[in-house]
C-alpha positions as CSV (number, residue, x, y, z in Angstrom):
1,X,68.4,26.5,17.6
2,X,64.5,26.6,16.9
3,X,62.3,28.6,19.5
4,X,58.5,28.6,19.5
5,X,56.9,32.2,20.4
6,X,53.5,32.9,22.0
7,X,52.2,35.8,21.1
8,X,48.7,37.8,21.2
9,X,47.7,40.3,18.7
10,X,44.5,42.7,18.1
11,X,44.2,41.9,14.1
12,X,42.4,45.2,13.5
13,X,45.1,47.3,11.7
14,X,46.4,44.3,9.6
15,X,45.7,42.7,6.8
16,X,45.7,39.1,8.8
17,X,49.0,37.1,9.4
18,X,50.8,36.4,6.3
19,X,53.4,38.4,4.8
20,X,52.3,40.6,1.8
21,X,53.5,43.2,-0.5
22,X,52.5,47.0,0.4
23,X,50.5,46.0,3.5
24,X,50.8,45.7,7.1
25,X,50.4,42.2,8.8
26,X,51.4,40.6,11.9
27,X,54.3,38.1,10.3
28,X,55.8,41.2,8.9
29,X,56.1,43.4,12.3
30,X,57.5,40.3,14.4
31,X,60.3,39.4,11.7
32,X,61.0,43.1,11.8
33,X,61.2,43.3,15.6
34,X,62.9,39.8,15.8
35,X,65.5,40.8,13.5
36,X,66.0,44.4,15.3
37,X,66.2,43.4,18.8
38,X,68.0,39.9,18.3
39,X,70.5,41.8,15.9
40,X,70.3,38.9,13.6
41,X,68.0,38.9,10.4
42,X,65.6,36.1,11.3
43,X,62.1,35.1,9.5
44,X,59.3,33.0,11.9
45,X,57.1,30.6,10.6
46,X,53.0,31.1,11.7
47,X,51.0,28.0,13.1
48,X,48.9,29.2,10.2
49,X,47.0,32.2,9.3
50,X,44.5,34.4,10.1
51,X,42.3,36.6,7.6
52,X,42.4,40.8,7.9
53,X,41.0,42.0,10.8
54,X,41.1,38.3,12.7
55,X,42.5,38.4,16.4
56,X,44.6,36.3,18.0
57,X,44.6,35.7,22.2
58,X,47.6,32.4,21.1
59,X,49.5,32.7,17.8
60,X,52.5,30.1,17.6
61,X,55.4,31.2,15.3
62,X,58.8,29.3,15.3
63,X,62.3,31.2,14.3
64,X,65.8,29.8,13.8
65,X,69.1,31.2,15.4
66,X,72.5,30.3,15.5
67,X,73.0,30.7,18.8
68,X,70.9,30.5,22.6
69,X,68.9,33.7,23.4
70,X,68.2,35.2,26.7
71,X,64.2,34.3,26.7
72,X,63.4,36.7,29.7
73,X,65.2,39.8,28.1
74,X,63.8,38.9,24.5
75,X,60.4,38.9,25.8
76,X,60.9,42.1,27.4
77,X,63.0,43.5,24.8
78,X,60.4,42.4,21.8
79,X,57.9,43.9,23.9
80,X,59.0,47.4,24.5
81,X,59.4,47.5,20.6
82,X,56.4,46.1,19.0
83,X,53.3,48.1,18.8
84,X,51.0,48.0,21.6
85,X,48.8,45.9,19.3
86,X,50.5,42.8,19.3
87,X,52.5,41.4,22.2
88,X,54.6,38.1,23.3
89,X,53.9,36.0,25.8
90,X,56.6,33.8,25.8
91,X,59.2,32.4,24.2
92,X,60.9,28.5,24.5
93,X,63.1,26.3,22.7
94,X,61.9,23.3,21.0
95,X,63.5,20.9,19.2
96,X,65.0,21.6,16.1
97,X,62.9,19.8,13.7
98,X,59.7,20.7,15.6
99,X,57.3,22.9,12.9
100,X,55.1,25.4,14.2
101,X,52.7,24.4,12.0
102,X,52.6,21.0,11.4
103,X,53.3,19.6,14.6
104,X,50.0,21.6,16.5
105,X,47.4,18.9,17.1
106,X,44.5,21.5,17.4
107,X,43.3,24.7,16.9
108,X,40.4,26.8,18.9
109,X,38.6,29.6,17.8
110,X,35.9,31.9,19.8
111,X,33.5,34.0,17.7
112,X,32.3,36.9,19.4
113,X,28.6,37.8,18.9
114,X,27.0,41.0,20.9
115,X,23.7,41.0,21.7
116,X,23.5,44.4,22.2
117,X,24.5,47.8,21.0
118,X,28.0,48.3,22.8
119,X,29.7,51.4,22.3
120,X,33.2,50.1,23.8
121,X,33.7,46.8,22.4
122,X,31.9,47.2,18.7
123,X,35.3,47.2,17.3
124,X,36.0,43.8,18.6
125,X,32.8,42.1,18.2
126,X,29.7,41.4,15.7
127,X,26.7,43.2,16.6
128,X,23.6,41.4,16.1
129,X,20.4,42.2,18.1
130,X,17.7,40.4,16.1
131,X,16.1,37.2,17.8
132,X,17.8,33.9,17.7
133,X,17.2,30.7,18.8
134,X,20.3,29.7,20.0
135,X,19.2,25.8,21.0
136,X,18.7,25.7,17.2
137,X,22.0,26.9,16.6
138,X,23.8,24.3,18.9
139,X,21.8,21.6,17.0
140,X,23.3,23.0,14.1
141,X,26.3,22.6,15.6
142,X,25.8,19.0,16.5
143,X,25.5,18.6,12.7
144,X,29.1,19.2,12.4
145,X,30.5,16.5,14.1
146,X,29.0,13.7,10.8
147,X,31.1,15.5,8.5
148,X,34.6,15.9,7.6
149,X,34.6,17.3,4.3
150,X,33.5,21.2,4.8
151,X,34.2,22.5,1.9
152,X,31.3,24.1,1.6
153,X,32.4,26.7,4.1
154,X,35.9,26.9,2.2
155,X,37.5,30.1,0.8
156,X,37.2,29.2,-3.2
157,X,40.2,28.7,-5.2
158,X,41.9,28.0,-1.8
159,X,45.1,25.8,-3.2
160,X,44.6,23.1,-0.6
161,X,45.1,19.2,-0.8
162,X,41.9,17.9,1.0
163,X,38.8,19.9,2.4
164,X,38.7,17.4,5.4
165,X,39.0,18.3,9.2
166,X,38.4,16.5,12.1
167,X,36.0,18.3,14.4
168,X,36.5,18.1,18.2
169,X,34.9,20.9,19.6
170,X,31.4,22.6,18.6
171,X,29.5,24.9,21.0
172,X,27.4,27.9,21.0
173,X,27.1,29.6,24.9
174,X,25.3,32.4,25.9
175,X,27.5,35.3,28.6
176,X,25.1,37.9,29.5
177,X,24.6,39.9,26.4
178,X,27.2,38.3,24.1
179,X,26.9,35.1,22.3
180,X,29.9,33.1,21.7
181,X,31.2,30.1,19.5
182,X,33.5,27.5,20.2
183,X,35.2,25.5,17.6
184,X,37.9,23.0,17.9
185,X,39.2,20.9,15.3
186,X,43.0,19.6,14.0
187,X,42.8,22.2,11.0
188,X,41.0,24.8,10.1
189,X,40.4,25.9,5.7
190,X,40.7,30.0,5.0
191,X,37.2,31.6,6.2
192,X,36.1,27.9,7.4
193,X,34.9,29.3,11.0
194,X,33.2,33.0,10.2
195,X,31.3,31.0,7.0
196,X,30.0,28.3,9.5
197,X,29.0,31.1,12.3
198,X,27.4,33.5,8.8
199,X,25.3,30.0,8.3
200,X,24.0,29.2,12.0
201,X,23.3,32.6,12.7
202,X,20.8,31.9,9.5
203,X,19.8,28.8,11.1
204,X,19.1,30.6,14.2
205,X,17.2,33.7,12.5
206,X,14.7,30.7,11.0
207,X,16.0,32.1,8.0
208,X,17.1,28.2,7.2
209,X,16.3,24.8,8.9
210,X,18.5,22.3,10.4
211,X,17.9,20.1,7.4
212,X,19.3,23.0,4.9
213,X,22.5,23.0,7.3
214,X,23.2,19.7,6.7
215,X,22.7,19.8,3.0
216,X,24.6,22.4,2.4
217,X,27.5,20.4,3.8
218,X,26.6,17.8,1.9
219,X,26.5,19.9,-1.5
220,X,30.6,20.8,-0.9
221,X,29.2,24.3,-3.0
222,X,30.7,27.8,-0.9
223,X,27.5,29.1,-3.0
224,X,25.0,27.5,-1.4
225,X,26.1,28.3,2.1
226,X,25.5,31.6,3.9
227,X,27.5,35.3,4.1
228,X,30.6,35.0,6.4
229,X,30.3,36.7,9.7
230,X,32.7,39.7,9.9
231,X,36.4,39.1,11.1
232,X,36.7,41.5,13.9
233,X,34.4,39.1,15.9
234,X,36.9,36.0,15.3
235,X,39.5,35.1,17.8
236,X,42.3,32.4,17.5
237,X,42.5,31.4,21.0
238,X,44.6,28.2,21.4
239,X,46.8,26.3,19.3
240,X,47.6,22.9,21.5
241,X,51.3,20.7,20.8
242,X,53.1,18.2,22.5
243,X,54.5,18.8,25.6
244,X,57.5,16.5,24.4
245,X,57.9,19.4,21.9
246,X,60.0,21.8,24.1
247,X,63.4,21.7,25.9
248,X,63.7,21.9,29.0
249,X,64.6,25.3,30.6
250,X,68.3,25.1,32.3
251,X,68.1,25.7,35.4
């Protein structure tokens, strides 16, 4: 049986998602609590992954068992014994050949920009209180949506087939003294969305023109394009499937 959980997790004590040697991450504290609570040693499988220090309001990880679980105990079970740092939301059965990762059809991300000095949430956002022109910015973003190649905002020797992804969703918006940005697309390359904010917030320092932006897509160099923002003011918000993906709950 194949179950998809939801879960939520502040990324600021691990080094991102994936599982690797010596260091904490998120995969690695679920399979643990998964395989402790469920008494059964199981192994889930990430919607994909996010960088050290990257947050996540919807993760989507899948896990096999042999045989049905109680979802309402597990939830509460799983979330008396993780760390108060990550936590489940729910947990459902989907079909058996349903992949957490292959069969989302989009992923959102938020990046989180105050405009001020905040002594409660600088931990969780980037501080940035120099002007910018945020109209620029969102023309920036509008500049997106002619291309589908991006490597130029592409992790370097990132073992990937194709550096194309389908933008749906581009949008800078203003909330009293934050700044956020909105980005939607079917897939998503490693440090694709804090290189792209690292560039407009160039763009929207005058620092480069809207012209520059679009050439640097164009040039498919990581070089040429600007510093990545810092991870602890990206957020993984949504990850969207199928509703034909799950089964039913029994009543």
């Amino acid at each position: 049986m194949r179950y998809f959980i939801d879960l939520s997790y502040n990324g600021r004590a691990y080094h991102g998602w994936q599982i690797q040697p010596d260091v904490s991450t998120v995969q690695a504290a679920l399979n643990h609590a998964l395989s402790t609570v469920l008494r059964t040693p199981l192994e889930c499988m990430g919607a994909g992954r996010t960088d050290t220090g990257v947050h996540a309001q919807q993760m989507v990880a899948h896990f096999d068992i042999d045989t049905p679980i109680d979802v309402k105990d597990s939830v509460y079970k799983l979330n008396v014994y993780l760390p108060k740092d990550i936590h489940i939301n729910t947990i459902k059965e989907v079909h058996p050949e349903i992949h957490a990762r292959f069969d989302a059809l989009s992923r959102t991300y938020i990046y989180k920009i105050s405009r001020t000095k905040d002594a409660f949430n600088y931990q969780n956002a980037h501080t940035y209180t120099l002007p910018l022109d945020v109209d620029l910015m969102n023309e920036a973003a509008k500049i997106l949506f002619d291309f589908t190649d991006f490597q130029c905002f592409s992790k370097v020797k990132t073992d990937v087939k194709t550096y194309d992804c389908k933008i749906m969703e581009a949008l800078w918006e203003v909330d009293q003294n934050s700044l956020n940005f909105k980005i939607k697309a079917d897939r998503f390359l490693r440090n694709m969305v804090r290189a792209i904010v690292g560039t407009m917030i160039e763009v929207g320092a005058k620092k480069r023109t809207l012209e520059e932006f679009r050439k640097i897509i164009r040039s498919k160099n990581r070089s040429n394009a600007g510093t990545s923002a810092p991870a602890k003011g990206l957020y993984l918000i949504n990850i969207d499937y199928s509703k034909s993906i799950y089964i039913d709950e029994k009543p």
